[in-house]
matplotlib code that plots the C-alpha trace (Angstrom):
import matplotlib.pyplot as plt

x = [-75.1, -76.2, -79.9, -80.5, -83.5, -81.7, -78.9, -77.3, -77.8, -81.6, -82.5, -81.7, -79.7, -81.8, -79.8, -82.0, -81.2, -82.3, -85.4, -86.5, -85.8, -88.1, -90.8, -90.6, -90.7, -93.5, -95.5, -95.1, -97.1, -99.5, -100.1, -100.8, -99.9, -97.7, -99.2, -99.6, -96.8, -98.7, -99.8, -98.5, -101.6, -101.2, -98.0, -96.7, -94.2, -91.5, -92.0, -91.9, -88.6, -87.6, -88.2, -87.1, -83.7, -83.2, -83.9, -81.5, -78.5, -79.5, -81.4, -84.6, -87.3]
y = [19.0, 16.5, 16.2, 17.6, 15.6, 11.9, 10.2, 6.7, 5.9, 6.7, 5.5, 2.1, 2.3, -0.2, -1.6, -1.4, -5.1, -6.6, -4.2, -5.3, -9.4, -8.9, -6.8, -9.8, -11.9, -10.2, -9.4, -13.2, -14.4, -12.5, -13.5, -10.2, -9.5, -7.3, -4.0, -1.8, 1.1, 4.5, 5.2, 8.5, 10.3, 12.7, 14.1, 17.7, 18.7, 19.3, 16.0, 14.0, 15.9, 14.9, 11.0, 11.6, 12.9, 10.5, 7.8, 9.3, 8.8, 5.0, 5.2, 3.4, 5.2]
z = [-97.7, -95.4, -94.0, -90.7, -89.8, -90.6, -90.0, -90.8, -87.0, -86.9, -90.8, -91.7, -95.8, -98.1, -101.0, -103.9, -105.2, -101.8, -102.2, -105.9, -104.8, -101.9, -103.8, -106.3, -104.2, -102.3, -105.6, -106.7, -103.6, -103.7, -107.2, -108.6, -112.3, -113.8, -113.9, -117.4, -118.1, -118.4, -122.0, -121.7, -123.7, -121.1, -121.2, -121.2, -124.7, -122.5, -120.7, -124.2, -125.0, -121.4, -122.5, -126.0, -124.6, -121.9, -124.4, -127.3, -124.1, -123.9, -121.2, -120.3, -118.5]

ax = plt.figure().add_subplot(projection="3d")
ax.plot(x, y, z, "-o")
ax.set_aspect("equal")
plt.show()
């Protein structure tokens, strides 16, 4: 179903590769550093089976 509060004509689509050049591009002058993953001490069982599973399918979270 489509939104009712949006449409193409009022929301501009962002392609995601033009989105991650710019924020690279963005990130590199500003010269901030690559910012630590979360260690993930924190996590909830059924979110480490969540990972796990995503993970066992080749995919990289």
């Amino acid at each position: 179903m489509a939104s009712k509060t949006s449409s193409p004509e009022t929301q501009p689509v962002i392609d995601m590769a033009d989105l991650a050049t710019c924020l690279a591009a963005r990130r590199a002058k500003t010269g901030l550093p690559d910012l630590p993953r979360n260690t993930g001490t924190r996590r909830t069982p059924s979110k480490h089976a969540l990972l796990k599973a995503i993970e066992d399918l080749g995919g990289k979270w």
